[in-house]
VMD Tcl script that draws the C-alpha trace (Angstrom):
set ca {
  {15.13 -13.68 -1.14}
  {11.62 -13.81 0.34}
  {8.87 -11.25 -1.02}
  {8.91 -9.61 2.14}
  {12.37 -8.97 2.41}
  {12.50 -7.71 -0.97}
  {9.94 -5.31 0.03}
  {12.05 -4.14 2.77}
  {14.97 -3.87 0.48}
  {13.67 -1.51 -1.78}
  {12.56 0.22 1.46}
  {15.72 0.66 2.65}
  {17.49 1.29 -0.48}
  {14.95 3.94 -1.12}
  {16.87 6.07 1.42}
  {20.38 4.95 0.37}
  {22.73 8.13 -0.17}
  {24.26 8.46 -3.69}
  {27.31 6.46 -3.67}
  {26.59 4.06 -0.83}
  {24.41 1.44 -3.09}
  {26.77 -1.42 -2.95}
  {28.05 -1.06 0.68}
  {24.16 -1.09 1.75}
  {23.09 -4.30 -0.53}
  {26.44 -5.66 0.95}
  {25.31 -5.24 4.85}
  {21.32 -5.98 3.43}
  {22.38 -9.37 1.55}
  {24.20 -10.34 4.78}
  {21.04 -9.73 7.28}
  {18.89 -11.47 4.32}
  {20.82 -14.82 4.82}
  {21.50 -14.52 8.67}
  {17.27 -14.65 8.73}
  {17.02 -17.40 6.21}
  {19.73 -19.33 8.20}
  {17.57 -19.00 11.58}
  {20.06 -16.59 12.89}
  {19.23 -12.77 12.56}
  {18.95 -11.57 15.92}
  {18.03 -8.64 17.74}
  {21.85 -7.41 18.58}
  {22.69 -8.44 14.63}
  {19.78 -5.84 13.40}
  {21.31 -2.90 15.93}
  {24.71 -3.47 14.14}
  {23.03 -3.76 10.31}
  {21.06 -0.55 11.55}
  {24.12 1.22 12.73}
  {26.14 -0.28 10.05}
  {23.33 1.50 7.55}
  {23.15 5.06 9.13}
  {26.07 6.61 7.94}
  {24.98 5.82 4.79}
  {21.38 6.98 4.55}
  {20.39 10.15 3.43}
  {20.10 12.67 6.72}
  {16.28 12.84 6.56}
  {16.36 8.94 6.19}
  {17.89 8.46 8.95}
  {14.99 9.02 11.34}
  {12.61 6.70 9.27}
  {15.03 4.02 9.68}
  {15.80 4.45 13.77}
  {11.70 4.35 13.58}
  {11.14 1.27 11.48}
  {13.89 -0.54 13.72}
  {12.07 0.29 16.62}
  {9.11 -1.21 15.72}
  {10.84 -4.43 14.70}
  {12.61 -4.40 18.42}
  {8.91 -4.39 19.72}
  {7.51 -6.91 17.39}
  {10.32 -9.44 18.09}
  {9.92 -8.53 22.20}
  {6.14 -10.45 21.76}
}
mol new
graphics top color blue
foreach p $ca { graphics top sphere $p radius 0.5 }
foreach p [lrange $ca 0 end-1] q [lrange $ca 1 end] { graphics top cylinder $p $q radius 0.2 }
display resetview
């Protein structure tokens, strides 16, 4: 795992509901490699997001719809 993306990790794990820590890592670990492998792409990151939601805390949930958001405009450059 690359510094940055353990930095986003903990990010994301920061707003992790009780309970949900493994299925998270699980749907994390697999975005991790897809982006190592050259093949994280913008319709893979809507399902990891929406894959992650129900498992956020609720007031997480609007920090994470954000910080997606600004990805989807960084990778539309």
């Amino acid at each position: 795992m690359q510094g940055y993306q353990e930095r986003f990790r903990q990010y994301l794990m920061s707003m992790v509901a009780p309970g949900n820590e493994s299925a998270a890592e699980a749907i994390l670990a697999k975005g991790f490699g897809d982006e190592d492998a050259g093949e994280f792409t913008q319709e893979a990151m809507q399902k990891a997001v929406a894959e992650l939601t129900p498992l956020l805390t609720p007031e997480s949930v609007a920090r994470l719809q954000k910080s997606a958001e600004g990805m989807t405009r960084k990778a539309a450059w």
